[in-house]
C-alpha positions as CSV (number, residue, x, y, z in Angstrom):
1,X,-1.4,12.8,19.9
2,X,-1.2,13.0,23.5
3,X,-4.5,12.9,26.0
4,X,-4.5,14.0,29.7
5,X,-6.8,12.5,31.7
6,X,-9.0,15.6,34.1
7,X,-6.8,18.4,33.2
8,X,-8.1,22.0,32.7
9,X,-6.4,23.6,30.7
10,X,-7.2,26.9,28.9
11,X,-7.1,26.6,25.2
12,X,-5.0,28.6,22.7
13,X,-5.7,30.2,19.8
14,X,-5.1,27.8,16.2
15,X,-1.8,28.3,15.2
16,X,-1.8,29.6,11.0
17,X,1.6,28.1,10.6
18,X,1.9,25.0,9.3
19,X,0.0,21.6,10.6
20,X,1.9,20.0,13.8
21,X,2.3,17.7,16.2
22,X,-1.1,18.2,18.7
23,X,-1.0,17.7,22.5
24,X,-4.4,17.5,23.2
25,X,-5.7,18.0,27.0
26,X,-9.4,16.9,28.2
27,X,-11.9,19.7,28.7
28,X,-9.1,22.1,26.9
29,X,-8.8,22.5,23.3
30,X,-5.2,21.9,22.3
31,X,-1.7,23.0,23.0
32,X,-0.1,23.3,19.8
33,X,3.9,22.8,19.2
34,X,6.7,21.7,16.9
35,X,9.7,20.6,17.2
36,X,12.4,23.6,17.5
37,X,13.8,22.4,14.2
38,X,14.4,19.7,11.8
39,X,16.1,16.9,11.5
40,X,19.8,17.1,10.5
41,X,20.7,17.3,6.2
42,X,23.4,14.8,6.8
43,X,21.4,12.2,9.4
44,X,22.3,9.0,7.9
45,X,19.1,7.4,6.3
46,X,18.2,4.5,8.8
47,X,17.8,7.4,11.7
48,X,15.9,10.1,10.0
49,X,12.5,9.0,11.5
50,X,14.3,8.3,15.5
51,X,15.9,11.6,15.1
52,X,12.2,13.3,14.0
53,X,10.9,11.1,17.2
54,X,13.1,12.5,19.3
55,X,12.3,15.9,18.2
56,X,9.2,16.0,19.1
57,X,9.5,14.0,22.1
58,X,11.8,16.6,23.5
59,X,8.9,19.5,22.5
60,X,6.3,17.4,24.0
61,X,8.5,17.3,27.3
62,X,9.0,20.9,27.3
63,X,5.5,21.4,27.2
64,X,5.2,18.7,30.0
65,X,7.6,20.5,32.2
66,X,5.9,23.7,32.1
67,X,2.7,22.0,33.2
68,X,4.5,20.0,36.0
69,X,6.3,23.4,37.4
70,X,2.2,24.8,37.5
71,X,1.4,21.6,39.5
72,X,-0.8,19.9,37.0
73,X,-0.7,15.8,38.0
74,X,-2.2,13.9,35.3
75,X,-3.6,10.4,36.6
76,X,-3.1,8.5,32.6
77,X,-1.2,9.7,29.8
78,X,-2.9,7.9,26.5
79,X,-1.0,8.6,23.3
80,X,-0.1,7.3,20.1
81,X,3.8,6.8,20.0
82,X,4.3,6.8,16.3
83,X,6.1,9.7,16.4
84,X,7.8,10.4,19.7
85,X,5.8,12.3,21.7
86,X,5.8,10.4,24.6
87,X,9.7,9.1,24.8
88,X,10.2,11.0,27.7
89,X,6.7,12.0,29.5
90,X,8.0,9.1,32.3
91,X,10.8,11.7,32.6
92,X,8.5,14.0,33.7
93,X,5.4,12.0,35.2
94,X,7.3,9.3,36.6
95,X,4.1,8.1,38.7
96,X,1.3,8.3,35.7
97,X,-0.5,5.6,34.1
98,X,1.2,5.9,30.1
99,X,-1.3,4.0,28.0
100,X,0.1,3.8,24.4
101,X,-2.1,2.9,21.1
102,X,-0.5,0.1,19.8
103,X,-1.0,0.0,16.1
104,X,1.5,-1.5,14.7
105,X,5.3,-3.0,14.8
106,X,7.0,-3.2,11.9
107,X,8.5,-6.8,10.6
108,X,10.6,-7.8,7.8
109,X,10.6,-10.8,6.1
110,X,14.3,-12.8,5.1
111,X,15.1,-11.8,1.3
112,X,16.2,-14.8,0.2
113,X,13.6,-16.9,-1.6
114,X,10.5,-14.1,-1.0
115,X,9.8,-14.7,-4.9
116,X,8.6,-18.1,-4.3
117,X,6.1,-17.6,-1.9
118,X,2.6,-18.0,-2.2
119,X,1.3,-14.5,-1.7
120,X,-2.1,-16.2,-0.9
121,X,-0.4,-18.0,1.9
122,X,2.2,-15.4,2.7
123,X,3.0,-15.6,6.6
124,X,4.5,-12.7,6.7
125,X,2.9,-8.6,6.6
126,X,3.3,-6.0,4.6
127,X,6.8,-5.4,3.6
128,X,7.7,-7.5,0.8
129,X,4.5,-8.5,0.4
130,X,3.9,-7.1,-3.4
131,X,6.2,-8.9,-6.2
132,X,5.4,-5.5,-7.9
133,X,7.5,-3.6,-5.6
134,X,10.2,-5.3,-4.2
135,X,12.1,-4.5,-0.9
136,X,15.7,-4.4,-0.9
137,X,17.9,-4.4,2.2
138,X,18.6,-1.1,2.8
139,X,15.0,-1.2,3.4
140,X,15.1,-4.0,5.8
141,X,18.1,-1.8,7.6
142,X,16.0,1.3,7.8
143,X,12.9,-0.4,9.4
144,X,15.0,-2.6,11.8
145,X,16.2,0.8,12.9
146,X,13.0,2.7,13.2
147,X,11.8,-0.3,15.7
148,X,14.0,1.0,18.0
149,X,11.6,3.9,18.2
150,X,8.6,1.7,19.4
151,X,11.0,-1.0,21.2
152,X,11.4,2.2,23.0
153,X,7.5,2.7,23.5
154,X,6.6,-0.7,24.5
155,X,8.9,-0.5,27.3
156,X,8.0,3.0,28.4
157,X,4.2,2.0,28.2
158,X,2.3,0.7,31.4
159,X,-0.3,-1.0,29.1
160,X,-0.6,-1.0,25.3
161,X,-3.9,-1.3,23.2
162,X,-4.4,-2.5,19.3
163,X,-7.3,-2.3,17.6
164,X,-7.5,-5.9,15.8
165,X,-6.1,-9.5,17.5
166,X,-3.7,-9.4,14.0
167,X,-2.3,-6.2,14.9
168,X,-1.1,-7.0,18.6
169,X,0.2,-10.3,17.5
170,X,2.7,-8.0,15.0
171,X,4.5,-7.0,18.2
172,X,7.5,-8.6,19.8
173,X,6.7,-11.8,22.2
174,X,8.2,-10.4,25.4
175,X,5.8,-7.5,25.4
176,X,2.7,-9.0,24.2
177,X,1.3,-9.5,27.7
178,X,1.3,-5.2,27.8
179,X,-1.1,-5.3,25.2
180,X,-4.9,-5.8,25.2
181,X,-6.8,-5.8,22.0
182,X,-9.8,-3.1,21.6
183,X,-10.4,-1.6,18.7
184,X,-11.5,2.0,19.2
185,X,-14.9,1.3,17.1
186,X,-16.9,2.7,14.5
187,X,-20.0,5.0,14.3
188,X,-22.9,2.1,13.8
189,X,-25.4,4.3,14.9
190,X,-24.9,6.7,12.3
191,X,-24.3,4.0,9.7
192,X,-26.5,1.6,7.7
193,X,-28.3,0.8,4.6
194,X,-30.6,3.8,3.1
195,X,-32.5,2.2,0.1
196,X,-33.4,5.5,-0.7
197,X,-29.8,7.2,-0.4
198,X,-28.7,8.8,-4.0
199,X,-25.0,9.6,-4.9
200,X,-25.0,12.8,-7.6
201,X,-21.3,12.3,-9.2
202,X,-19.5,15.7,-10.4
203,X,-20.3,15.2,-14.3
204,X,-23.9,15.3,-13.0
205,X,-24.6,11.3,-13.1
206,X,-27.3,10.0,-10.5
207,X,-26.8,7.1,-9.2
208,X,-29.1,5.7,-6.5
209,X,-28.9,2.1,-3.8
210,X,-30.5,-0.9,-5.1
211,X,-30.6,0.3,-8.7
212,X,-30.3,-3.0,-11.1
213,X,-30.2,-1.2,-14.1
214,X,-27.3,0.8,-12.8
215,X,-25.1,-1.1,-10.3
216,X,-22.2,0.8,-8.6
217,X,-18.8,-0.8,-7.4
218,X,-17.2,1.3,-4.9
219,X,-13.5,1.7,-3.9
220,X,-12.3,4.0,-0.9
221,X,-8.8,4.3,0.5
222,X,-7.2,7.4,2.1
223,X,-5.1,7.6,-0.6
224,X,-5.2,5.5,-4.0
225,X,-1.6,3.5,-3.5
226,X,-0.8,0.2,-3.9
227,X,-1.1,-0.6,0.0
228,X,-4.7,-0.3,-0.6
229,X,-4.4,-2.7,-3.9
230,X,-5.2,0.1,-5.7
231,X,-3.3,-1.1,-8.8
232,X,-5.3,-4.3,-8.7
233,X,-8.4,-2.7,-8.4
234,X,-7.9,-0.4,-11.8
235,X,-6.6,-3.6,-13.7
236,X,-9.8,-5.6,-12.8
237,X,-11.9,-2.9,-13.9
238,X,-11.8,-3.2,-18.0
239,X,-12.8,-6.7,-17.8
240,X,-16.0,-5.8,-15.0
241,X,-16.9,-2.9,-17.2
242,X,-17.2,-5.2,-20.5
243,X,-19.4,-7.5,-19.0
244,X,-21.4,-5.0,-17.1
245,X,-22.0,-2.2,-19.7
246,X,-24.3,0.2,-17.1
247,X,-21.7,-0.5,-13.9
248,X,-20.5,2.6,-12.7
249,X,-17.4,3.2,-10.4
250,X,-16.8,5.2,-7.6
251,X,-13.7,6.0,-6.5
252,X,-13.0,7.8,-3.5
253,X,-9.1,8.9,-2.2
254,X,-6.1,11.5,-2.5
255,X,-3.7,11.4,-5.1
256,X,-0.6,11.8,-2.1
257,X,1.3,8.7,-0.5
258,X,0.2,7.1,3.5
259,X,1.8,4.5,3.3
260,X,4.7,2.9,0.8
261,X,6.3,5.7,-1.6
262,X,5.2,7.2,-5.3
263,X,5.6,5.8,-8.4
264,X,9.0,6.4,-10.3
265,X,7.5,7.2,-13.7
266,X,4.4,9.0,-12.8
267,X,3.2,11.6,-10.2
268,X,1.0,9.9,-8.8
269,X,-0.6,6.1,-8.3
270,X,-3.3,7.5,-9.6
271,X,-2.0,8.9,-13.5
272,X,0.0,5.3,-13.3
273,X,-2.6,3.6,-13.3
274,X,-4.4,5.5,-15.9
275,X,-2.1,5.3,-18.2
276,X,-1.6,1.8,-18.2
277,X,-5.5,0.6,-18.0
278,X,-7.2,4.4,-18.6
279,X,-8.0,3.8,-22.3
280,X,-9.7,0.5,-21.5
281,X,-12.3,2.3,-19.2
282,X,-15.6,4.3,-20.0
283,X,-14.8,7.4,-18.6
284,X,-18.5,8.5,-18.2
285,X,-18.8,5.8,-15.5
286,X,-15.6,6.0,-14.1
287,X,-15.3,8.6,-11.4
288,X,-12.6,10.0,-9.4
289,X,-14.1,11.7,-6.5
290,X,-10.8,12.6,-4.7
291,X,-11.0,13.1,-0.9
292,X,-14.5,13.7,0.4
293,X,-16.5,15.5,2.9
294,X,-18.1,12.6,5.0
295,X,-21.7,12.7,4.7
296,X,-21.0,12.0,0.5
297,X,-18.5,9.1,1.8
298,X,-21.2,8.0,4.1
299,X,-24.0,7.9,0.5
300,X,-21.5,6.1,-1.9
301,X,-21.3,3.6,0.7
302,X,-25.3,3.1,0.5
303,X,-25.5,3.4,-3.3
304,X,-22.7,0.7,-3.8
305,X,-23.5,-2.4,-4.8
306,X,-20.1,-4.7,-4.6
307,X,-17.8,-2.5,-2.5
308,X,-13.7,-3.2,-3.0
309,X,-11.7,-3.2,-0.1
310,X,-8.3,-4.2,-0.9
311,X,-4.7,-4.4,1.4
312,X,-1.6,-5.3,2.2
313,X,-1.5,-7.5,5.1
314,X,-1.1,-4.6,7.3
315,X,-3.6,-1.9,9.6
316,X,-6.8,-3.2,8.8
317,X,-8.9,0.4,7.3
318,X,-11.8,2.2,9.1
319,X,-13.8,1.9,5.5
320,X,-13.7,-1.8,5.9
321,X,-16.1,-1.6,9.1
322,X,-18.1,1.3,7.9
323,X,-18.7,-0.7,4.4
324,X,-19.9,-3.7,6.7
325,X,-22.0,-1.7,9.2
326,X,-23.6,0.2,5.9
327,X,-24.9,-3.4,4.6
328,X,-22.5,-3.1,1.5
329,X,-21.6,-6.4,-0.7
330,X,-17.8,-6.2,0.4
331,X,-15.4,-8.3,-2.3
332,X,-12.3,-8.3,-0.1
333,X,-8.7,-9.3,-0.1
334,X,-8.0,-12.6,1.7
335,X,-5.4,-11.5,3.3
336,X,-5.0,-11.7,7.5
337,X,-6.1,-8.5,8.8
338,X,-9.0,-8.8,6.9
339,X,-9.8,-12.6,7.7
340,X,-10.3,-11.7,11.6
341,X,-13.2,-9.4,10.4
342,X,-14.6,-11.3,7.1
343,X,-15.4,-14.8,6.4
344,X,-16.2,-16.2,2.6
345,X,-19.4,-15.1,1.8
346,X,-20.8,-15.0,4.9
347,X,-19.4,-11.2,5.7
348,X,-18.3,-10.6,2.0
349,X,-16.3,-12.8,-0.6
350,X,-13.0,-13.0,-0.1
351,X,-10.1,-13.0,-3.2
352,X,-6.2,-14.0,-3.0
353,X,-4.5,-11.0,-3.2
354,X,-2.6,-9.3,-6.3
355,X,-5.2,-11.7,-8.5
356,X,-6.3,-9.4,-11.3
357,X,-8.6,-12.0,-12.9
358,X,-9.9,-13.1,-9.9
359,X,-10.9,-10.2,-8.1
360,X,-13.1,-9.6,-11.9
361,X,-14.8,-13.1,-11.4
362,X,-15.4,-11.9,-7.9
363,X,-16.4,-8.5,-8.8
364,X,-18.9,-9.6,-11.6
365,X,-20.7,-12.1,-8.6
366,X,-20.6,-9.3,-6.3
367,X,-22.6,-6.7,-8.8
368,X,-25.4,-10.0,-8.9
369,X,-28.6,-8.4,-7.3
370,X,-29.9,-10.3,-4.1
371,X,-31.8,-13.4,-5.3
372,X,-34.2,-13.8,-2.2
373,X,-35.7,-11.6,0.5
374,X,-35.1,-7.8,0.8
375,X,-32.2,-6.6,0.0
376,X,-32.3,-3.7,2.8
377,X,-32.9,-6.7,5.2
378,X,-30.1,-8.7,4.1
379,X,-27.7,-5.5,4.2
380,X,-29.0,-5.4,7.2
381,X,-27.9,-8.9,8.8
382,X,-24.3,-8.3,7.4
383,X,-23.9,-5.2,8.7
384,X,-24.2,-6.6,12.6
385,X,-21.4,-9.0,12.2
386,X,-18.9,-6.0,12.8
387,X,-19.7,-5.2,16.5
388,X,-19.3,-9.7,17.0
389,X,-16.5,-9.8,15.3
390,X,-14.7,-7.0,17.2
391,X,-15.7,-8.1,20.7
């Protein structure tokens, strides 16, 4: 996504061909493109994502050339570079400020010896990072060669922003001094505890906040994947639902992939995990609520009562700050994207990652009801460590 900074463009119709890449100008709508075609069949694998970079970094230039020749100047070009758009707006407006969104750099760890580390220690991020799902080195190759991409963009950029201190530090030393860390925030105002909020579950079950005679754990995630310790999450869940015989579970996420890649043996994470833990569970409070429109994301999050946020050590998730500015009982991974917003139980309670028995024990604690003072009130209290922990 690119944004000009006091340009006036006229907008253009939607496009009804398939999603792309948007260019998106202030007071203007959007100028839609794509690249004019794809990359090559026989691009070797390590270069298919710099050749799709390039692709559309050439369109978005086109597009920027035709603006120049109509003597548009913008003052700031502020983009993500994830996926090329801005490789060659310097090309074309040599004298404007590019601002680029920093989100993440890729890093690999050494292979040798990545079995006996302490996952709960582990100093490296996400690749590698699950014992489940090992890398091999054509993987290390491929990423390698996709930092070339954002090597590229750090050196193009004027100044660079990432949304969490973790996240900056991810980049290479030499261009750390580009970077400033502000994290592009959360809606607070439109979040926070509703102790009369109710939740209405497809087969019809109501579930309301604050219920002790029906406690709801929550789980959201773009897509349910093992980034998001999804498969952690569904083994921890027999054991919780033994001990907790009126818990129900709400489970919000795609069945697609946004990060990592599918299963081998199933079609999704989703039907993986089922059949390996689904006949342990009581499907009448298990439910799968898919992707949702936001206002019922926004009421699961004030029904829950221990909320699951699970990762990789990786881009810390938008539902982790929301769950915190709702008031929820967050039972975290302790993992260090996630320890720069949470601290044991004083944010949430924290659990080693990839601990199945653990995150149970933690789980079980979590669905306790508050012992003293309103609940609402204490919600309340948690929920305002999110703006002091992000400033």
């Amino acid at each position: 996504m690119l944004r000009f900074t006091d340009l006036p463009l006229p907008s253009r119709p939607r496009s009804r061909r398939r999603p792309t890449r948007t260019a998106i100008c202030h007071r203007a709508g959007a100028i839609r493109y794509k690249p004019h075609r794809p990359v090559g069949p026989k691009q070797h694998p390590y270069l298919r994502r710099m050749e799709d970079a390039v692709l559309h970094g050439q369109a978005v230039a086109r597009i920027l050339l035709q603006l120049k020749k109509s003597g548009w100047r913008p003052d700031a070009i502020l983009a993500h570079p994830g996926w090329g758009e801005t490789l060659y707006a310097k090309d074309v407006f040599p004298d404007a400020r590019l601002v680029h969104y920093c989100e993440w750099y890729y890093n690999a760890p050494p292979l040798d010896g990545l079995d006996q580390v302490d996952r709960a220690n582990w100093p490296y991020a996400d690749i590698g990072f699950d014992p489940e799902l090992p890398v091999e080195f054509d993987d290390l190759a491929r990423i390698r060669s996709w930092n070339a991409l954002h090597l590229l963009n750090l050196n193009n950029c004027d100044v660079g922003i990432s949304p969490t201190h973790w996240q900056k530090a991810q980049h290479p030393q030499a261009y750390l001094d580009k970077i400033v860390v502000a994290h592009e925030g959360i809606d607070t105002e439109n979040l926070g505890p509703d102790p009369h909020a109710v939740f209405k579950t497809p087969s019809g079950e109501v579930l309301k906040a604050n219920d002790p005679n029906k406690p709801v754990i929550t789980y959201v995630a773009r897509n349910l994947e093992p980034y998001r310790g999804f498969h952690t999450f569904m083994r921890a869940l027999p054991a919780v639902q033994k001990e907790h015989k009126n818990a129900h579970v709400l489970i919000v996420g795609g069945d697609d992939v946004s990060y990592g890649s599918r299963p081998k043996d199933a079609k999704s994470w989703k039907a993986k995990m089922l059949a390996e833990v689904g006949g342990q569970l009581d499907p009448t409070r298990t439910h799968f609520l898919g992707k949702v429109p936001y206002a019922d994301y926004k009421r699961v999050l004030q029904v829950s009562s221990a909320h699951v946020y699970l990762t990789y050590p990786f881009v810390l998730s938008w539902s982790c700050l929301e769950a915190m500015a709702t008031g929820c009982q967050l039972v975290a991974g302790d993992v260090s994207p996630v320890r720069e917003v949470i601290a044991h139980c004083q944010q949430g309670l924290l659990v080693p990652p990839l601990q199945v028995p653990t995150l149970a024990a933690e789980l079980k604690q979590g669905l306790a009801p508050v012992q003293s003072g309103d609940a609402t009130g204490a919600y309340r209290e948690r929920a305002t460590c999110v703006t002091s922990n992000l400033t």
